[in-house]
N, C-alpha and C positions, 0 to 999 in steps of 0.2 A: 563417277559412281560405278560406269563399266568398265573402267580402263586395265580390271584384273576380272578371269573370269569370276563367277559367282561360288560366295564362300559355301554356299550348299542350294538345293533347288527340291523340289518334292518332283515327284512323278505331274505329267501332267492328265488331265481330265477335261472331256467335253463338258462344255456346257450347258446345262436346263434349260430351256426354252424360258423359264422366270429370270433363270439369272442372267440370260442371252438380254430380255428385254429390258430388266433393270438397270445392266452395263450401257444399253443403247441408251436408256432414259437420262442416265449420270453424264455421260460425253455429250447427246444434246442441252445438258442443261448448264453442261461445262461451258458446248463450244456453240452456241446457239447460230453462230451463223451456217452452221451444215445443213438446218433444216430449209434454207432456203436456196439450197444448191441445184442444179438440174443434173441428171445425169450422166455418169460418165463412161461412155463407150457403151451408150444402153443401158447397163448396170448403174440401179438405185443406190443413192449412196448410202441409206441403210445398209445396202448387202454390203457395201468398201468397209464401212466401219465394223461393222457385226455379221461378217461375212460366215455361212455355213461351213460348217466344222472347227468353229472357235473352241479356244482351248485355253487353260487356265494351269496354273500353277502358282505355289508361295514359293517365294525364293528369301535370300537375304546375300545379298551382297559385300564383297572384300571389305566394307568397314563396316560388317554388321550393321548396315540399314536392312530391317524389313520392307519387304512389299509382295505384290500379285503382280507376276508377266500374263500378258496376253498374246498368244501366235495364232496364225492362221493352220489347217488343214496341211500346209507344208511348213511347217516350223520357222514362218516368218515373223518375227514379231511386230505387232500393231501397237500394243498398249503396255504403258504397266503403270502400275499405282503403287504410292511410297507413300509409309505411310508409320508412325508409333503409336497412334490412335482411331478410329474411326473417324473421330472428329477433324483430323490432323491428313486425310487422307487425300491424295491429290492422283487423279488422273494423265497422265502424260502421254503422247504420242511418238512411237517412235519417226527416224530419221525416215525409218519406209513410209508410213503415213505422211510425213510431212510431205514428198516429193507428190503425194497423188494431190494433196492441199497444200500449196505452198504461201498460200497467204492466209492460210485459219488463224496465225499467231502473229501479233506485232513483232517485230525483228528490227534487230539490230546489225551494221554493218561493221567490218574488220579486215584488216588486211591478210592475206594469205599467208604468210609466215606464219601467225599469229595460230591459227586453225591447227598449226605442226604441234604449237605449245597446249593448245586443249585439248587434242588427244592423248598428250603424257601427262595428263593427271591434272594440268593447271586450271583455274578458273579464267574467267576473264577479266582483267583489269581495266580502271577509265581510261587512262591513257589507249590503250590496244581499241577504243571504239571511236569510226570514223563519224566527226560530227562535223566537220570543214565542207564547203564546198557545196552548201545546201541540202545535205545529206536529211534523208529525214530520221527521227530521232524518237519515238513514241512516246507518250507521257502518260506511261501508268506506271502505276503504284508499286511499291517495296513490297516483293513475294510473290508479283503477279508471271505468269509463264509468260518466258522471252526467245525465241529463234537467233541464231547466230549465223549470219550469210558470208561469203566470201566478196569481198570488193570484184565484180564481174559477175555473179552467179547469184541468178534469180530464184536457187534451191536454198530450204535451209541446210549447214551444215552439222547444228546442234542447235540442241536447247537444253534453257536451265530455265531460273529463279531470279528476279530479280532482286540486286541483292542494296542498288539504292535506290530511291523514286526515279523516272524520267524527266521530271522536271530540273533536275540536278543535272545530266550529261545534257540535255537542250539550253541551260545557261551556261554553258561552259564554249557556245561558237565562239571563236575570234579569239578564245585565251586562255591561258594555260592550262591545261587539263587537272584537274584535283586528283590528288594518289590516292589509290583503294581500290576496294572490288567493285565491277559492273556489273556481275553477275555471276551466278553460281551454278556451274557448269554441272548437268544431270547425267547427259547421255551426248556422244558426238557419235560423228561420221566414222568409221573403220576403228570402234571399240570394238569390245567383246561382246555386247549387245547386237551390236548390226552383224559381227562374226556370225550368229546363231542364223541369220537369214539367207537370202540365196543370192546380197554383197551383186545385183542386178549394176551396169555401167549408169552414166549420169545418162540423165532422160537428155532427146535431142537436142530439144530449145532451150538447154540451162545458162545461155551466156545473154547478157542485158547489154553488155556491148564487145568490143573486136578482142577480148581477155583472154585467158585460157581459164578455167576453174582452180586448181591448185597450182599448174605450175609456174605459170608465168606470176613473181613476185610483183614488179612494181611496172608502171610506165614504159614502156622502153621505145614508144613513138617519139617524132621528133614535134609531133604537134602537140605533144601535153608537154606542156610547159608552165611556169608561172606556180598556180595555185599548184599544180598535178607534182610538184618538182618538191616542193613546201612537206607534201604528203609523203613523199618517196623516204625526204629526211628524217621526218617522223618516225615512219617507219623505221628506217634502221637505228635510228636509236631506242627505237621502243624493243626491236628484235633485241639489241645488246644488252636491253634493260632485263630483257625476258630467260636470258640466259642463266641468271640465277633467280629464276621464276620459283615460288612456295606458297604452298597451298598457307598458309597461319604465317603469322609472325612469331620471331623467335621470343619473345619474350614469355621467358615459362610456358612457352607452348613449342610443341615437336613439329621441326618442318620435316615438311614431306616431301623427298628429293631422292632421285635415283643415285645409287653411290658407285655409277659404273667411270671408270678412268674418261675423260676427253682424247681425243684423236691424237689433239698434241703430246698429251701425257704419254699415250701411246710411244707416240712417236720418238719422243724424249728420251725412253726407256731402252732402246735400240740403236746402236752403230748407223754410221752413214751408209754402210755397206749393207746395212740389214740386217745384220748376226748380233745376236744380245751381246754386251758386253761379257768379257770373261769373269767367269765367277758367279753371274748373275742367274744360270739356275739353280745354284747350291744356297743360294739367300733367300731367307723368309722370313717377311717382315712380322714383325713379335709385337701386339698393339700394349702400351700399358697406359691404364689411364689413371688418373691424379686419385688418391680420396675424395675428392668435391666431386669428380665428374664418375665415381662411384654413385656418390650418394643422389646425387639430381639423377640420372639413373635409373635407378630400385627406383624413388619417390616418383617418377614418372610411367615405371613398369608399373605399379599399385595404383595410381590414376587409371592408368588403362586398363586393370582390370575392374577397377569398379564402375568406369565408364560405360565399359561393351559387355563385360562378363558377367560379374556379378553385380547383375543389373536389380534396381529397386523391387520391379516384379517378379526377380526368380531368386530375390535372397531369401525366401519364408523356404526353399524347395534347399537353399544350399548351406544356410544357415543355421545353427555354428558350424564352422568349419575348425580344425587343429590345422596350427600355424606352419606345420611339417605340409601337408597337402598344398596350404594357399601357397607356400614360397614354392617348390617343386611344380605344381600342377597350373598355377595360375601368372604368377609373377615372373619365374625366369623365361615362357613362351612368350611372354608379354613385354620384354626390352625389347627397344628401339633397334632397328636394325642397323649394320654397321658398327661402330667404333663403342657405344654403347649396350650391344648382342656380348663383351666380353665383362660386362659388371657383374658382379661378386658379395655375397652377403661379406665373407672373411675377409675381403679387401676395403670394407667399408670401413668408416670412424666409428659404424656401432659392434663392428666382428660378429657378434651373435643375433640370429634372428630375433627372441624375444626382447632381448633391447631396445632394436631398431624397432619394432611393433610398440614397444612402451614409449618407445620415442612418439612415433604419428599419433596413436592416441591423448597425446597430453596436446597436440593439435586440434582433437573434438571431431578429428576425422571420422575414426575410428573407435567402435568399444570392444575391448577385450577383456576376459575370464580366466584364469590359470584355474584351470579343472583337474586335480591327481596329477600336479607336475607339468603337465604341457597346457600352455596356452593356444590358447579359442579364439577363434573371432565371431563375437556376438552379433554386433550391429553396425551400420555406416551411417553417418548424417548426409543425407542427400541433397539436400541445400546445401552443403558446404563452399564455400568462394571456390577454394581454388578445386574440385570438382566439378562445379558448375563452368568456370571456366578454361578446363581444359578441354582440348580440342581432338585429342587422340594421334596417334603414330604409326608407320607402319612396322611388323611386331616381325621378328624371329620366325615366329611360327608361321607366318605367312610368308616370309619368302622361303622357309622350308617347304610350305606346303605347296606353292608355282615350283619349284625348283622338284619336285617329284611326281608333280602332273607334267612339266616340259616333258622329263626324263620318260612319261608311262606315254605320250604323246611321240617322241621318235621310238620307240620302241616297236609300239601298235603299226607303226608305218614301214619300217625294217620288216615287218613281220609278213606272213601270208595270211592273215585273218579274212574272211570271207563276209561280203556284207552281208547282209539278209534285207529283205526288202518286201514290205509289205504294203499291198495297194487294194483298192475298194474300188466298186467301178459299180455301175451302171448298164444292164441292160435292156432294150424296149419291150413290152407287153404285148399282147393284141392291139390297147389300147393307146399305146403312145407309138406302136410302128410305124403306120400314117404319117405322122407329124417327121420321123426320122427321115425318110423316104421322103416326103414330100421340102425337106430341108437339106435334100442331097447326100444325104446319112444313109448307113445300109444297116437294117433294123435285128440284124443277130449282129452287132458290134459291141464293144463292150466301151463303156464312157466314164471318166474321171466325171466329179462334179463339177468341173470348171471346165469341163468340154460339153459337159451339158447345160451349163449356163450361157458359153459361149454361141453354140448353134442357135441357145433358144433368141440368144441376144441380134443374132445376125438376121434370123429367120423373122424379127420383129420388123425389124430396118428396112431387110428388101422389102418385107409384105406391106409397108407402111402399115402397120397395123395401132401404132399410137393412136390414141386419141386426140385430134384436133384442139378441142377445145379444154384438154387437160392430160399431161402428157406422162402423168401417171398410171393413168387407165388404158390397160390394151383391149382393141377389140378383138373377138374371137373370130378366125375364119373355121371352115370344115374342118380343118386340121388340128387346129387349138379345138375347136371343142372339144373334141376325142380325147385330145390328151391331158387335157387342163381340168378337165371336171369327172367327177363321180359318178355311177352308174344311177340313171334316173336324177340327175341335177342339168336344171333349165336354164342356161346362167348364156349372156351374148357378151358380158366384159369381167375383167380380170383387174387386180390392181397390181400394178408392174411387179412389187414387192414378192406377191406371192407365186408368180409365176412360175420360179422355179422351184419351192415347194410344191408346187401339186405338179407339174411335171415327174418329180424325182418320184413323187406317190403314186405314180403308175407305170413305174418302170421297177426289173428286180435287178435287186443288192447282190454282186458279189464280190469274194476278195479272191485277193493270191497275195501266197508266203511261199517265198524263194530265195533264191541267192541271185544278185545280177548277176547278167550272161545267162542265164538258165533259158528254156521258152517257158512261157508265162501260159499256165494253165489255171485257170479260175473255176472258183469254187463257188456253188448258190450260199447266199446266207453272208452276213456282218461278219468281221473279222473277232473272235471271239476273246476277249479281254483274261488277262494275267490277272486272277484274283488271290487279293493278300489279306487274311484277316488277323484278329487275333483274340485267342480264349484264354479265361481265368481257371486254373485246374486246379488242384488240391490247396487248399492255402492258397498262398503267394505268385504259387508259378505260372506262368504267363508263356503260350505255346503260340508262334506265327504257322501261321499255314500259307500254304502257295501252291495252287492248282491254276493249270491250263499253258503248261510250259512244253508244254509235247507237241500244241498249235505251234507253236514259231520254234520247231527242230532242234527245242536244247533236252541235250540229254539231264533225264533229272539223276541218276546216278552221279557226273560231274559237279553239276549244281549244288547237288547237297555234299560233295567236297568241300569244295567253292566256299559256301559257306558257311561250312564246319569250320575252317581255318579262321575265317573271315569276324566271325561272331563266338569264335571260343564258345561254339556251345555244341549240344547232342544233336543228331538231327536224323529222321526217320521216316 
């Protein structure tokens, strides 16, 4: 789901304190074992999950799936939810959450090759899951979320879906594996997903036995023998299986496969000596493809636009459409990439678009109008079979569109663009300066929120300040009270939870906007937010506005260049 970045993302925004605890309320009620965790490293695992300065965004990802990312305060991601419906919506944890819980999710084992083919796009197949050797094997249900480990590494490496029951890969010990999917791979280790976070090394203790995590492939002691040897062969014929690894099967369905040359191809192409053959960069290979492999084609470009695009909920917004737009605007961005990205109305058995449209319609596909000469597209049967059963491809327009994010990505990097960097900190009051001072802290310092959760966590430890006989509740010494409670509040214990809320509320807020390397001079007051609205003016017209771009040093002279170009429109 991440293995390209995301096909678009909103801005993101902190979260409400309702919608802070309603997230916490859906994950406890998802992952019920968290509520009976102890803490880790001091910190309540409330605050791991739904740690302060959560932040929220809609995204939809390279095949148009919706959902909500959740990051932390440094743009790590914790959660995201995928989802077509409310109903429909599921909660997931990223690969960072998993490592702080690595047993929150039943998991399945795999060999490390295997791991190489799930971060290029593959799911995971029954064969590719270790069920020999007394492996354990989980036995829940079709759909329920599944971790994916490396044989040696007690981290998950991914998770997905389950895509058969468990009791099906737990009858399969001792005999041949049944072909199909295991499982339907969400998010792995070193996607575009984990790209977004700060990609931290494997935590110390991730090896269960004498392994290496990704590199060491198979056995290579002389005491695994027998069973261990059995495994190895597996393995490599499941690697060679995997080599023409695909997301669907081909039947009337688009595999999904990189169309980049192999090594040997490579290799093939070029002299012993290493000099291409003569002549070989004056040739350019010319692709023609059959009438049939026209028409299957277009008929699969138009799957995929009614698939992802003109989707059931947004055909009332796009509907009718003239047949000149949907072919141009819709259908030819939407062929299959490769050998396919060169199909042709004109080279088709129907030549003419409204033919080829009169055709699918007498399929029940589609309904179409001839309105003054040019045909329409009215309506789509959204039950239709083969609708329903296509699976989607990846489109032209998307490798256009990686192909000029690569290109704006070296580019930015050639470049001398200057970061800008903006931080929020924390300083002590009269009220919490005691506590700083008395926690080894020097009370005109300025403090991240995670240096102030830190101290407060350390400051709990040495003072043994838990509670005994319940290790949620802290006791207050001289120092915490000062800094824990409110002017004229009689209070001797605290619940772990809130601690570092009523800490941060007696301490002041400042920021700093600068460019790294700069010194860092901070400013009293919240970092004050880029507001975007937008008003209804005379009629129809519709005016965006954007104030507060002079806080973080962009000139708004260039800006409304920028996006005078950008937006083809007036700007003032």
């Amino acid at each position: 789901m991440f293995k390209k970045p995301l096909a678009s993302i909103k801005s993101f925004s902190p979260l409400r304190s309702s919608d802070k605890r309603r997230l916490r309320d859906e994950i406890l009620a998802s992952f019920p074992a968290l509520r009976d965790m102890d803490p880790i490293n001091e910190i309540p695992v409330n605050a791991i999950i739904t740690p302060d300065g959560l932040q929220a965004a809609k995204f939809t990802s390279y095949i148009e799936e919706p959902g909500t990312l959740y990051v932390d305060s440094d743009g790590t991601p914790l959660w995201f939810k995928i989802s077509s419906s409310k109903k429909d919506s599921l909660i997931v944890p990223s690969v960072y959450t998993l490592w702080k819980f690595p047993d929150l999710i039943p998991g399945l084992t795999t060999w490390n090759p295997v791991v190489d083919k799930l971060r290029n796009g593959a799911d995971l197949m029954i064969p590719g899951v270790i069920t020999a050797n007394n492996t354990f094997v989980p036995e829940i249900d079709e759909g329920s979320l599944v971790v994916i480990r490396a044989r040696g590494n007690k981290y998950p490496l991914a998770i997905g879906t389950m895509a058969i029951p468990g009791q099906v890969l737990a009858s399969s010990r001792g005999s041949l594996p049944p072909k199909g999917k295991a499982v339907h791979i969400l998010h792995v280790h070193l996607d575009q997903l984990w790209a977004m976070g700060t990609k931290p090394d494997f935590p110390a203790d991730w090896a269960q036995g004498p392994k290496a995590p990704l590199d060491d492939e198979y056995a290579t002691s002389d005491e695994e023998s027998g069973d261990e040897e059995e495994d190895d062969e597996a393995a490599d014929d499941l690697t060679n299986d995997l080599q023409e690894v695909s997301i669907s099967d081909t039947k009337g369905k688009a595999v999904v496969k990189d169309d980049f040359p192999s090594s040997t191809e490579l290799e093939s192409s070029s002299t012993a000596d290493g000099q291409q053959p003569e002549g070989a960069k004056d040739e350019v290979e010319v692709i023609v493809l059959s009438t049939e492999e026209v028409d299957k084609a277009l008929q699969e470009a138009l799957l995929q636009v009614l698939k992802f695009k003109i989707t059931e909920d947004v055909s009332k917004e796009l509907l009718p459409m003239n047949s000149s737009t949907l072919y141009s605007s819709y259908v030819l961005p939407n062929r299959a990439r490769g050998r396919a990205g060169e199909a042709d109305i004109k080279k088709s058995s129907w030549k003419k678009l409204a033919k080829w449209l009169k055709a699918v319609e007498k399929s029940d596909l589609i309904k179409c109008k001839e309105i003054k000469g040019e045909l329409f597209l009215l309506g789509v049967t959204w039950n239709h079979p083969q609708l329903k059963g296509f699976t989607g491809h990846k489109t032209v327009e998307q490798q256009a569109a990686r192909q000029a994010k690569v290109e704006a990505q070296i580019s930015q990097a050639n470049s001398d663009v200057k970061v800008l960097e903006v931080l929020e900190a924390y300083r002590p009051n009269t009220a919490s300066g005691d506590f700083f001072e008395a926690a080894g802290k020097t009370k005109d310092g300025y403090y991240t929120l995670q240096e102030v959760r830190a101290t407060l966590a350390q400051y709990i430890k040495d003072k043994q300040l838990s509670d005994p006989k319940n290790q949620r509740i802290i006791r207050l010494d001289e120092a915490l009270q000062s800094a824990l409670t409110k002017k004229g509040e009689q209070i001797d214990k605290v619940p772990r939870d809130h601690t570092s809320d009523r800490l941060v509320a007696n301490m002041v807020v400042y920021h700093y906007i600068g460019y790294k390397g700069q010194q860092q001079r901070f400013v009293k007051g919240a970092v004050k937010s880029i507001q975007i609205t937008q008003e209804i003016r005379t009629g129809r017209k519709t005016v965006t506005k954007v104030s507060g771009l002079e806080h973080f040093m962009l000139d708004v002279d260039v800006f409304g260049q920028e996006i005078q170009v950008l937006c083809a429109s007036s700007v003032a």
